[in-house]
C-alpha positions as CSV (number, residue, x, y, z in Angstrom):
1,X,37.6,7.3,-3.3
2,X,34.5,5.4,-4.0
3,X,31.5,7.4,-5.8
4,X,29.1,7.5,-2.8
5,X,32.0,8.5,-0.1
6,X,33.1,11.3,-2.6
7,X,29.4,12.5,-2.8
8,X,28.9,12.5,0.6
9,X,32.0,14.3,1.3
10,X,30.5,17.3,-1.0
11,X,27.3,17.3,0.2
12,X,28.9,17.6,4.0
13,X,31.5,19.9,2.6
14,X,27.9,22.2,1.0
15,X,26.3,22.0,4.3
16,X,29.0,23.0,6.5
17,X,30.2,26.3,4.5
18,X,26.2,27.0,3.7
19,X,26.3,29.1,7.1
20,X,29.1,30.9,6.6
21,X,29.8,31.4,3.0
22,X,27.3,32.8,0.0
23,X,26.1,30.5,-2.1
24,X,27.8,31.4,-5.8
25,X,31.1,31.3,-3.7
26,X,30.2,27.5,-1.9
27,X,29.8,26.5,-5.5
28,X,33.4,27.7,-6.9
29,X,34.9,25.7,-3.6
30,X,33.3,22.5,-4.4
31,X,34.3,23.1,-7.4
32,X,38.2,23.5,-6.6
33,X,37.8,20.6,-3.6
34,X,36.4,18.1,-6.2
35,X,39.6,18.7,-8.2
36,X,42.4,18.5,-6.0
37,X,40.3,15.3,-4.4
38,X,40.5,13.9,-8.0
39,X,44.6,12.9,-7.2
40,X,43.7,11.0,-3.6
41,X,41.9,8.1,-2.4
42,X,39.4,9.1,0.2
43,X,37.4,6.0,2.4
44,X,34.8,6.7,5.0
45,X,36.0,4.3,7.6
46,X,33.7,1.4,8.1
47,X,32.2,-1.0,11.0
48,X,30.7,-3.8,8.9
49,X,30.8,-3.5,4.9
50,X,27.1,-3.8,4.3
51,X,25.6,-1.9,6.7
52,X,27.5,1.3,6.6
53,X,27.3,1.3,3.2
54,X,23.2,1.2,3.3
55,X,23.5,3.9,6.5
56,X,25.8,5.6,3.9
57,X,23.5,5.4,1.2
58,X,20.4,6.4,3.7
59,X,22.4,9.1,5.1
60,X,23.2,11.0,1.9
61,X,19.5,10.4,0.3
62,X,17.7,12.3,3.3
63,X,20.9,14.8,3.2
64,X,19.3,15.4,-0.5
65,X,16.5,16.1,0.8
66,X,17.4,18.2,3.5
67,X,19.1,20.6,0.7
68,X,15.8,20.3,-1.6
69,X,14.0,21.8,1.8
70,X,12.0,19.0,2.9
71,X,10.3,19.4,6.5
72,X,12.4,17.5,9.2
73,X,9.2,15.5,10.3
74,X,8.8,14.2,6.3
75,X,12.8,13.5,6.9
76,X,12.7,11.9,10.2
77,X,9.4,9.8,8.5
78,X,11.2,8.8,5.3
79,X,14.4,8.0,7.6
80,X,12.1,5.7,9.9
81,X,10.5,3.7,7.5
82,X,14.0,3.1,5.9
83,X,15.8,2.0,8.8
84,X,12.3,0.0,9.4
85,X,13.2,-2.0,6.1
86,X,16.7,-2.6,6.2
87,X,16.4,-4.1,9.5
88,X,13.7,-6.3,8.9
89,X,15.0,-7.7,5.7
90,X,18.4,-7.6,6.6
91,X,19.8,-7.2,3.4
92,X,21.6,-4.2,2.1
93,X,19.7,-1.8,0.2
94,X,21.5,-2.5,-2.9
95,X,20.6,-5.9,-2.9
96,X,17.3,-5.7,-2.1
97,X,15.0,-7.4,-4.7
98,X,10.6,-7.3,-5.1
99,X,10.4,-9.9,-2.7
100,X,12.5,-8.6,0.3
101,X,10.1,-4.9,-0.2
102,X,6.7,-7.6,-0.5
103,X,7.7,-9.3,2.6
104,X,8.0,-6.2,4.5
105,X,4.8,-4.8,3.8
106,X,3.2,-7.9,4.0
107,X,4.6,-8.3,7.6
108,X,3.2,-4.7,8.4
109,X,-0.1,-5.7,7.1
110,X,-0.1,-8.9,9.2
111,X,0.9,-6.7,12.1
112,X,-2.3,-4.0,11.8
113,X,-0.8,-1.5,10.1
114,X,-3.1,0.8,8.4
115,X,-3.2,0.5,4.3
116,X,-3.0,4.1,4.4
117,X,0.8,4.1,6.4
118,X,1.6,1.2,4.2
119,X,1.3,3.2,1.0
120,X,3.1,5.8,2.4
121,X,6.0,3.5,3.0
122,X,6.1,2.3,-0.6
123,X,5.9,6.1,-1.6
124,X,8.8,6.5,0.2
125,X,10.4,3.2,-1.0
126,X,9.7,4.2,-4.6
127,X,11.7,7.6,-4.2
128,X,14.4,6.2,-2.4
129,X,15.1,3.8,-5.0
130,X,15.0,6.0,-8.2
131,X,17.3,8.6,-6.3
132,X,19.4,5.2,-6.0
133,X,18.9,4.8,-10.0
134,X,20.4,8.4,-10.3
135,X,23.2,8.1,-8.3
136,X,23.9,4.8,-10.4
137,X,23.9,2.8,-7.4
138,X,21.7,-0.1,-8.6
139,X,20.2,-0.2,-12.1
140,X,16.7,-1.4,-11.3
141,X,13.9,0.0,-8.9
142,X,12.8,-2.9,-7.2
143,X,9.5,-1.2,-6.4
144,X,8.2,-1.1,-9.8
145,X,6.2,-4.1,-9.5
146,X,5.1,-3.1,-6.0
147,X,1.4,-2.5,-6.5
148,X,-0.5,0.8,-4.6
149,X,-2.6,-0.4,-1.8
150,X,-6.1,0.0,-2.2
151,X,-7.0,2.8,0.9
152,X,-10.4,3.6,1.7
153,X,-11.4,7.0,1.3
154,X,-12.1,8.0,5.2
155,X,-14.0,11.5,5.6
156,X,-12.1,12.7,8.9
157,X,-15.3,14.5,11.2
158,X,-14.3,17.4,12.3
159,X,-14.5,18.4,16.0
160,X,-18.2,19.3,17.1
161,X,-18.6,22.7,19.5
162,X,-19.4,19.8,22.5
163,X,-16.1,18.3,22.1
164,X,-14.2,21.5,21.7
165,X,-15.8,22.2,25.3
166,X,-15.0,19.0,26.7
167,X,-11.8,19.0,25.6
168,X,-10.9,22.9,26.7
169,X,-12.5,21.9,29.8
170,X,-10.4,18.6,30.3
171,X,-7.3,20.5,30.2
172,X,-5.2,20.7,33.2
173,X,-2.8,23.7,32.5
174,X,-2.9,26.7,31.0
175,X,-0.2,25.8,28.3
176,X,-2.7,23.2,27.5
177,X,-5.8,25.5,27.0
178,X,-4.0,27.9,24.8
179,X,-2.7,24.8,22.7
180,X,-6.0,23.4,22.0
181,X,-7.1,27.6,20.9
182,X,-4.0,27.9,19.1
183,X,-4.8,24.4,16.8
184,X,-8.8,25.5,16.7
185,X,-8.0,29.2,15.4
186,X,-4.9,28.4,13.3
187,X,-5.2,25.0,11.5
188,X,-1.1,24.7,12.1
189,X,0.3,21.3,11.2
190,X,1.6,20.1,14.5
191,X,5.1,20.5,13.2
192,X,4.2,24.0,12.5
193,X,2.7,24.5,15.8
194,X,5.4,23.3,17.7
195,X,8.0,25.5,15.5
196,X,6.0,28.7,16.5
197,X,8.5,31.3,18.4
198,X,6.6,34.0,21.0
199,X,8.2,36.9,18.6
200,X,6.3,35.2,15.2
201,X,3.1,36.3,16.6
202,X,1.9,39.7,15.6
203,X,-0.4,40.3,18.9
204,X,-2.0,43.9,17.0
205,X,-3.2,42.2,13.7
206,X,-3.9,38.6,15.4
207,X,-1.5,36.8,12.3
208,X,1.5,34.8,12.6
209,X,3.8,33.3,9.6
210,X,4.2,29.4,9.7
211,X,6.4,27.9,7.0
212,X,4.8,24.6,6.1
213,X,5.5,21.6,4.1
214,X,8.5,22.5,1.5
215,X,9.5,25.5,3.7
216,X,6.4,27.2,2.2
217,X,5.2,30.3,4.0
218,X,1.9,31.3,5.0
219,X,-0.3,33.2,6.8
220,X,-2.5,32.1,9.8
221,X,-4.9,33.8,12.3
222,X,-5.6,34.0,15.6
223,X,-9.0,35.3,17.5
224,X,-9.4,37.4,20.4
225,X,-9.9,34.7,22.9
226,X,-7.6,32.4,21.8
227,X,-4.8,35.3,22.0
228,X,-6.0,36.1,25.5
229,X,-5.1,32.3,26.2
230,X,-1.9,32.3,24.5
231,X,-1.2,35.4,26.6
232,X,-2.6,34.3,29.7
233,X,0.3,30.4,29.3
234,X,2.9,33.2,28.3
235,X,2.6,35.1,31.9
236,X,2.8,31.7,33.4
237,X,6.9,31.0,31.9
238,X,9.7,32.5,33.5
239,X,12.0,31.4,31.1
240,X,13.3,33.6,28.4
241,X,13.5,30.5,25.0
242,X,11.8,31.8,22.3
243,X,9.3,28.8,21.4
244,X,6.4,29.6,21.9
245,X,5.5,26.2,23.6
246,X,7.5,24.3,25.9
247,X,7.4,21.1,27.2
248,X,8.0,19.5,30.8
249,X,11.9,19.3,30.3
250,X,12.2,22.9,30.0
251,X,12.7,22.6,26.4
252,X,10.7,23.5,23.0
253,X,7.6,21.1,22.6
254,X,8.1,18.8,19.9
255,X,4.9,17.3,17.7
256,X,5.1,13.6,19.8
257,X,5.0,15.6,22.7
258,X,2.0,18.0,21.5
259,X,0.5,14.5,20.3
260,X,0.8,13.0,23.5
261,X,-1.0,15.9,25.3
262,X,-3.5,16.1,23.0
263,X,-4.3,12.3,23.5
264,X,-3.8,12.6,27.0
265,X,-7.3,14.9,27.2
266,X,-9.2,12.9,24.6
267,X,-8.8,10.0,27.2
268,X,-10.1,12.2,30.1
269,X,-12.5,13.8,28.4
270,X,-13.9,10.7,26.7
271,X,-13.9,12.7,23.4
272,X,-12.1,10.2,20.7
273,X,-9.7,10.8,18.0
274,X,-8.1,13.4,19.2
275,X,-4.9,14.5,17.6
276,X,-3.4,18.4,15.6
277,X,-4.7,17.2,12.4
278,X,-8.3,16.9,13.3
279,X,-8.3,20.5,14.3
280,X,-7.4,21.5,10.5
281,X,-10.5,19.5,9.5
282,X,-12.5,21.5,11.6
283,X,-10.9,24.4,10.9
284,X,-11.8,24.0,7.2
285,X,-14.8,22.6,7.7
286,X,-16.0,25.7,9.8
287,X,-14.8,28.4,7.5
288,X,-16.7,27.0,4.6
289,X,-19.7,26.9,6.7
290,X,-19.2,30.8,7.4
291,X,-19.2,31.6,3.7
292,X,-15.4,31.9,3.4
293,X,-14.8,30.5,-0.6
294,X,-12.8,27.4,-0.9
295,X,-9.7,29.1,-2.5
296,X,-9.3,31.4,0.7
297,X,-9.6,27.9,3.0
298,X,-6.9,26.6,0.7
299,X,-4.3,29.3,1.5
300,X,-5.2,29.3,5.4
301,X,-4.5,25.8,5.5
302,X,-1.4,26.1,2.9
303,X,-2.5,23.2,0.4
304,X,-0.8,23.7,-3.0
305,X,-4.0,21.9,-4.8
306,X,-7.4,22.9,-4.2
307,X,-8.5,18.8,-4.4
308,X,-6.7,18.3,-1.0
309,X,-8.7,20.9,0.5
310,X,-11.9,19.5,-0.4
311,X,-10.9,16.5,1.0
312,X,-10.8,18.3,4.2
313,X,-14.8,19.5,4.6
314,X,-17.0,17.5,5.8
315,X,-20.5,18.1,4.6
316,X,-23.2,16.4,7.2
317,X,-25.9,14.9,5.6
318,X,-28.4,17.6,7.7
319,X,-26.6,20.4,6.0
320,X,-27.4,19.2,2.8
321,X,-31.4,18.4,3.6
322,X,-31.6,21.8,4.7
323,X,-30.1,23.7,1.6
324,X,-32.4,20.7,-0.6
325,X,-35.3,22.6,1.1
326,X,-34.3,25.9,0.9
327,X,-33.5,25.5,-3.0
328,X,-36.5,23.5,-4.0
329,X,-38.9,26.5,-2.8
Protein backbone atom coordinates (compact mmCIF):
# COMPACT_ATOMS: atom_id res chain seq x y z
CA UNK A 1 0.00 0.00 0.00
CA UNK A 2 1.64 3.21 -0.94
CA UNK A 3 1.93 5.92 2.09
CA UNK A 4 -0.60 8.46 0.77
CA UNK A 5 -3.39 5.57 -0.31
CA UNK A 6 -2.89 4.08 3.34
CA UNK A 7 -3.39 7.74 4.77
CA UNK A 8 -6.26 8.38 2.95
CA UNK A 9 -7.78 5.18 3.77
CA UNK A 10 -7.57 6.21 7.68
CA UNK A 11 -8.58 9.48 7.30
CA UNK A 12 -11.89 8.02 5.28
CA UNK A 13 -12.00 5.15 7.66
CA UNK A 14 -11.97 8.46 10.82
CA UNK A 15 -14.67 10.25 9.01
CA UNK A 16 -16.96 7.57 8.32
CA UNK A 17 -17.17 6.00 11.98
CA UNK A 18 -16.99 9.87 13.45
CA UNK A 19 -20.90 9.75 13.25
CA UNK A 20 -21.47 6.82 14.74
CA UNK A 21 -18.79 5.85 17.07
CA UNK A 22 -17.13 8.06 20.16
CA UNK A 23 -14.07 9.40 19.60
CA UNK A 24 -11.52 7.39 22.24
CA UNK A 25 -13.13 4.28 20.60
CA UNK A 26 -12.53 5.60 16.56
CA UNK A 27 -8.98 5.85 17.85
CA UNK A 28 -8.46 2.16 19.26
CA UNK A 29 -10.08 0.94 15.57
CA UNK A 30 -7.68 2.81 13.55
CA UNK A 31 -5.44 1.68 15.64
CA UNK A 32 -6.28 -2.27 15.06
CA UNK A 33 -7.13 -1.47 11.09
CA UNK A 34 -3.67 0.11 10.58
CA UNK A 35 -2.30 -3.29 11.88
CA UNK A 36 -3.92 -5.90 10.22
CA UNK A 37 -3.51 -3.52 6.85
CA UNK A 38 0.20 -3.77 7.72
CA UNK A 39 0.25 -7.69 6.05
CA UNK A 40 -1.77 -6.44 2.57
CA UNK A 41 -1.12 -4.34 -0.24
CA UNK A 42 -3.87 -1.79 -0.71
CA UNK A 43 -3.92 0.60 -4.24
CA UNK A 44 -6.51 3.20 -4.87
CA UNK A 45 -7.37 2.33 -8.44
CA UNK A 46 -6.17 4.93 -10.83
CA UNK A 47 -7.29 6.74 -14.30
CA UNK A 48 -3.92 8.43 -15.25
CA UNK A 49 -0.78 8.12 -12.74
CA UNK A 50 -0.12 11.75 -12.34
CA UNK A 51 -3.25 13.19 -12.01
CA UNK A 52 -4.91 10.98 -9.45
CA UNK A 53 -2.11 11.10 -7.49
CA UNK A 54 -2.20 15.14 -7.24
CA UNK A 55 -6.33 14.76 -6.83
CA UNK A 56 -5.13 12.26 -4.30
CA UNK A 57 -2.81 14.43 -2.68
CA UNK A 58 -5.44 17.49 -2.88
CA UNK A 59 -8.10 15.38 -1.73
CA UNK A 60 -6.46 14.26 1.57
CA UNK A 61 -4.90 17.91 2.38
CA UNK A 62 -8.45 19.63 2.42
CA UNK A 63 -9.70 16.19 4.19
CA UNK A 64 -7.04 17.60 6.97
CA UNK A 65 -8.55 20.40 7.02
CA UNK A 66 -11.97 19.42 7.20
CA UNK A 67 -10.89 17.33 10.55
CA UNK A 68 -8.95 20.59 11.93
CA UNK A 69 -12.54 22.38 11.48
CA UNK A 70 -11.98 24.64 8.75
CA UNK A 71 -15.17 26.47 7.21
CA UNK A 72 -16.30 24.68 3.97
CA UNK A 73 -16.14 28.10 2.04
CA UNK A 74 -12.13 28.46 3.20
CA UNK A 75 -12.19 24.56 1.91
CA UNK A 76 -13.99 25.01 -1.21
CA UNK A 77 -11.45 28.34 -1.76
CA UNK A 78 -8.26 26.49 -0.90
CA UNK A 79 -9.64 23.51 -3.13
CA UNK A 80 -10.22 26.14 -6.14
CA UNK A 81 -7.23 27.76 -6.26
CA UNK A 82 -5.49 24.31 -6.19
CA UNK A 83 -7.33 22.74 -8.92
CA UNK A 84 -6.73 26.37 -10.58
CA UNK A 85 -2.83 25.58 -10.49
CA UNK A 86 -2.52 22.11 -11.40
CA UNK A 87 -4.42 22.66 -14.44
CA UNK A 88 -2.78 25.51 -15.61
CA UNK A 89 0.69 24.26 -15.14
CA UNK A 90 0.01 20.86 -15.89
CA UNK A 91 2.38 19.29 -13.94
CA UNK A 92 1.83 17.22 -10.90
CA UNK A 93 2.02 18.81 -7.68
CA UNK A 94 5.02 16.85 -6.69
CA UNK A 95 6.95 18.12 -9.38
CA UNK A 96 6.04 21.39 -9.33
CA UNK A 97 9.20 23.72 -9.06
CA UNK A 98 9.39 28.09 -8.30
CA UNK A 99 8.93 28.61 -11.78
CA UNK A 100 5.70 26.52 -12.58
CA UNK A 101 3.97 28.60 -9.06
CA UNK A 102 5.70 32.23 -10.69
CA UNK A 103 4.12 31.46 -13.93
CA UNK A 104 0.84 31.04 -12.49
CA UNK A 105 0.56 33.99 -10.65
CA UNK A 106 2.15 35.92 -13.12
CA UNK A 107 -0.65 34.76 -15.61
CA UNK A 108 -3.30 35.83 -12.93
CA UNK A 109 -1.71 39.12 -12.77
CA UNK A 110 -1.64 39.52 -16.52
CA UNK A 111 -5.31 38.53 -16.46
CA UNK A 112 -6.58 41.43 -13.72
CA UNK A 113 -6.52 39.58 -10.87
CA UNK A 114 -6.42 41.59 -7.81
CA UNK A 115 -2.89 41.51 -5.69
CA UNK A 116 -5.05 41.05 -2.83
CA UNK A 117 -6.64 37.35 -4.31
CA UNK A 118 -3.15 36.73 -5.53
CA UNK A 119 -1.58 36.62 -2.13
CA UNK A 120 -4.22 34.69 -1.00
CA UNK A 121 -3.38 32.06 -3.44
CA UNK A 122 0.26 31.92 -2.51
CA UNK A 123 -1.03 31.71 1.21
CA UNK A 124 -2.76 28.84 0.23
CA UNK A 125 0.10 27.47 -1.94
CA UNK A 126 2.55 27.91 0.93
CA UNK A 127 0.35 25.69 3.37
CA UNK A 128 -0.30 23.16 0.91
CA UNK A 129 3.11 22.62 0.30
CA UNK A 130 4.54 22.34 3.88
CA UNK A 131 1.59 19.95 4.74
CA UNK A 132 3.22 18.15 1.63
CA UNK A 133 6.79 18.48 3.53
CA UNK A 134 5.00 16.70 6.55
CA UNK A 135 3.57 13.95 4.85
CA UNK A 136 7.14 13.45 3.29
CA UNK A 137 5.79 13.83 -0.02
CA UNK A 138 8.36 16.23 -1.54
CA UNK A 139 11.38 17.51 0.46
CA UNK A 140 11.34 21.13 -0.65
CA UNK A 141 8.53 23.97 -0.50
CA UNK A 142 8.70 25.35 -3.73
CA UNK A 143 7.02 28.50 -2.48
CA UNK A 144 9.80 29.66 -0.30
CA UNK A 145 11.22 31.94 -2.75
CA UNK A 146 7.70 33.12 -3.77
CA UNK A 147 7.79 36.71 -2.62
CA UNK A 148 4.35 38.38 -0.85
CA UNK A 149 2.66 40.71 -3.19
CA UNK A 150 2.71 44.14 -2.20
CA UNK A 151 -1.42 44.99 -1.58
CA UNK A 152 -2.59 48.25 -0.98
CA UNK A 153 -4.10 49.01 2.14
CA UNK A 154 -7.95 49.73 0.85
CA UNK A 155 -10.22 51.36 3.72
CA UNK A 156 -13.67 49.54 2.65
CA UNK A 157 -16.56 52.60 3.17
CA UNK A 158 -19.13 51.45 4.87
CA UNK A 159 -22.75 51.78 3.55
CA UNK A 160 -24.15 55.39 4.09
CA UNK A 161 -28.07 55.57 5.61
CA UNK A 162 -28.96 56.77 1.67
CA UNK A 163 -27.73 53.61 0.34
CA UNK A 164 -29.22 51.40 2.91
CA UNK A 165 -32.58 53.13 1.74
CA UNK A 166 -31.90 52.70 -1.83
CA UNK A 167 -31.01 49.42 -1.51
CA UNK A 168 -34.11 48.22 0.99
CA UNK A 169 -36.15 50.08 -1.43
CA UNK A 170 -34.68 48.31 -4.59
CA UNK A 171 -35.59 45.03 -3.29
CA UNK A 172 -38.19 43.04 -5.03
CA UNK A 173 -39.29 40.44 -2.38
CA UNK A 174 -39.71 40.14 0.94
CA UNK A 175 -36.91 37.47 1.42
CA UNK A 176 -34.81 40.11 -0.08
CA UNK A 177 -35.71 42.93 2.47
CA UNK A 178 -35.26 40.84 5.46
CA UNK A 179 -31.74 39.77 3.97
CA UNK A 180 -30.39 43.14 3.55
CA UNK A 181 -31.89 43.77 7.74
CA UNK A 182 -30.58 40.62 8.66
CA UNK A 183 -26.70 41.56 7.12
CA UNK A 184 -27.27 45.42 8.49
CA UNK A 185 -28.26 44.27 12.21
CA UNK A 186 -26.00 41.14 12.42
CA UNK A 187 -22.62 41.70 10.58
CA UNK A 188 -22.93 37.68 9.61
CA UNK A 189 -20.27 36.51 7.15
CA UNK A 190 -22.31 35.45 4.23
CA UNK A 191 -21.39 31.92 4.89
CA UNK A 192 -22.76 32.48 8.33
CA UNK A 193 -25.79 34.04 7.04
CA UNK A 194 -26.71 31.55 4.72
CA UNK A 195 -26.07 28.67 7.40
CA UNK A 196 -28.67 30.41 9.77
CA UNK A 197 -31.69 27.78 10.61
CA UNK A 198 -35.36 29.58 11.54
CA UNK A 199 -35.02 27.65 15.06
CA UNK A 200 -31.24 29.44 15.82
CA UNK A 201 -33.09 32.64 16.26
CA UNK A 202 -34.18 33.52 19.68
CA UNK A 203 -37.23 35.89 18.59
CA UNK A 204 -37.74 37.08 22.80
CA UNK A 205 -34.04 38.27 23.40
CA UNK A 206 -33.38 39.34 19.50
CA UNK A 207 -29.81 36.92 19.49
CA UNK A 208 -28.99 34.21 17.39
CA UNK A 209 -25.60 31.87 17.64
CA UNK A 210 -23.47 31.79 14.28
CA UNK A 211 -20.44 29.60 14.35
CA UNK A 212 -17.79 31.48 12.25
CA UNK A 213 -14.43 30.99 10.84
CA UNK A 214 -12.78 27.75 12.72
CA UNK A 215 -16.29 26.60 13.86
CA UNK A 216 -16.02 29.51 16.43
CA UNK A 217 -19.24 30.45 18.08
CA UNK A 218 -20.64 33.73 18.73
CA UNK A 219 -23.29 35.88 19.52
CA UNK A 220 -25.17 38.27 17.09
CA UNK A 221 -28.20 40.64 17.37
CA UNK A 222 -31.02 41.42 15.79
CA UNK A 223 -33.41 44.80 16.13
CA UNK A 224 -36.93 45.13 16.29
CA UNK A 225 -37.51 46.00 12.69
CA UNK A 226 -35.31 43.85 11.26
CA UNK A 227 -37.06 40.82 13.23
CA UNK A 228 -40.43 42.12 12.03
CA UNK A 229 -38.84 41.63 8.39
CA UNK A 230 -37.41 38.30 9.04
CA UNK A 231 -40.88 37.47 10.37
CA UNK A 232 -42.82 39.08 7.85
CA UNK A 233 -40.32 36.58 4.53
CA UNK A 234 -41.00 33.66 7.15
CA UNK A 235 -45.12 34.03 6.75
CA UNK A 236 -44.43 34.20 3.12
CA UNK A 237 -42.68 30.07 2.94
CA UNK A 238 -44.88 27.19 3.01
CA UNK A 239 -42.26 24.96 3.22
CA UNK A 240 -41.23 23.32 6.45
CA UNK A 241 -36.71 23.23 5.72
CA UNK A 242 -35.19 24.62 8.48
CA UNK A 243 -32.81 27.36 6.75
CA UNK A 244 -33.68 30.17 7.44
CA UNK A 245 -33.23 31.45 3.76
CA UNK A 246 -33.97 29.79 0.73
CA UNK A 247 -33.27 30.24 -2.60
CA UNK A 248 -35.40 29.91 -6.02
CA UNK A 249 -34.77 26.10 -6.28
CA UNK A 250 -36.61 25.42 -3.19
CA UNK A 251 -33.37 24.79 -1.48
CA UNK A 252 -31.08 26.58 1.34
CA UNK A 253 -29.45 29.81 -0.11
CA UNK A 254 -25.95 29.37 -0.53
CA UNK A 255 -23.28 32.60 -0.22
CA UNK A 256 -23.00 32.87 -4.39
CA UNK A 257 -26.52 32.93 -4.41
CA UNK A 258 -26.89 35.62 -1.43
CA UNK A 259 -23.95 37.36 -3.47
CA UNK A 260 -25.77 37.34 -6.62
CA UNK A 261 -28.87 39.00 -4.96
CA UNK A 262 -27.15 41.37 -3.30
CA UNK A 263 -25.42 42.45 -6.69
CA UNK A 264 -28.43 42.18 -8.39
CA UNK A 265 -30.02 45.37 -6.26
CA UNK A 266 -26.73 47.33 -6.29
CA UNK A 267 -27.27 47.33 -10.20
CA UNK A 268 -30.91 48.56 -9.87
CA UNK A 269 -30.39 50.72 -7.29
CA UNK A 270 -27.31 52.30 -8.80
CA UNK A 271 -25.65 51.97 -5.27
CA UNK A 272 -22.01 50.26 -5.99
CA UNK A 273 -20.12 47.78 -4.26
CA UNK A 274 -22.53 45.94 -2.98
CA UNK A 275 -21.74 42.58 -1.45
CA UNK A 276 -22.31 40.67 2.67
CA UNK A 277 -18.93 41.88 3.65
CA UNK A 278 -19.58 45.61 3.27
CA UNK A 279 -22.43 45.31 5.67
CA UNK A 280 -19.84 44.13 8.48
CA UNK A 281 -17.88 47.30 7.73
CA UNK A 282 -20.76 49.25 8.40
CA UNK A 283 -21.81 47.32 11.04
CA UNK A 284 -18.58 48.13 12.87
CA UNK A 285 -18.26 51.30 11.77
CA UNK A 286 -21.70 52.29 13.22
CA UNK A 287 -21.33 50.77 16.57
CA UNK A 288 -18.08 52.58 17.27
CA UNK A 289 -19.85 55.73 16.29
CA UNK A 290 -22.64 54.87 19.14
CA UNK A 291 -19.96 54.63 21.79
CA UNK A 292 -19.85 50.80 21.87
CA UNK A 293 -15.75 50.19 22.90
CA UNK A 294 -13.78 48.42 20.29
CA UNK A 295 -13.38 45.07 22.30
CA UNK A 296 -17.30 44.64 22.34
CA UNK A 297 -17.23 45.38 18.19
CA UNK A 298 -14.59 42.72 18.15
CA UNK A 299 -16.74 39.95 19.69
CA UNK A 300 -19.96 40.94 17.56
CA UNK A 301 -18.11 40.63 14.58
CA UNK A 302 -16.08 37.33 15.93
CA UNK A 303 -12.39 38.61 15.02
CA UNK A 304 -9.87 36.76 17.20
CA UNK A 305 -7.30 39.99 17.04
CA UNK A 306 -8.46 43.28 17.92
CA UNK A 307 -6.03 44.72 14.68
CA UNK A 308 -8.51 43.17 12.29
CA UNK A 309 -11.23 44.98 13.70
CA UNK A 310 -9.75 48.21 13.41
CA UNK A 311 -9.24 47.63 10.06
CA UNK A 312 -12.85 47.50 9.77
CA UNK A 313 -13.89 51.34 10.95
CA UNK A 314 -13.87 53.83 8.84
CA UNK A 315 -13.20 57.13 10.33
CA UNK A 316 -14.42 60.14 7.82
CA UNK A 317 -12.27 62.90 7.71
CA UNK A 318 -15.57 65.26 8.98
CA UNK A 319 -15.73 63.09 12.08
CA UNK A 320 -12.36 63.89 12.93
CA UNK A 321 -12.65 67.96 12.26
CA UNK A 322 -15.45 67.87 14.48
CA UNK A 323 -13.88 66.07 17.58
CA UNK A 324 -10.48 68.50 16.61
CA UNK A 325 -13.01 71.32 17.50
CA UNK A 326 -14.69 70.07 20.20
CA UNK A 327 -11.19 69.11 22.00
CA UNK A 328 -9.32 72.25 21.21
CA UNK A 329 -11.94 74.41 23.21
Amino acid sequence: MSYIDKKMCMESLRLKLGDIIPGNDIDQIITLVDDVLIDYDITAIKKDESDTSSEQIAEFYLTTLEIQGYAKGTIDGKKRYLKKLLEFTGVPYVKMRTEHIMSFMKHEKDRGISPVTIEHHRHTFNAFFDFMIREELIVKNPMKRVMPFKTADIMQIPFSDTEVRLLDEGAKTDRDRAIIAFLGATGCRVAEATAVNRDDIDWQNGRLKVFGKGSKERIVYIDDVSALLIKRYLETRKDDLPCLWLGKRGERLEPGGMRYILKEIGKKTGVKGVHPHRFRHTLATNLLKAGMPLERVQKILGHSKITTTQKYIFVDDTDVANDYRKYIR
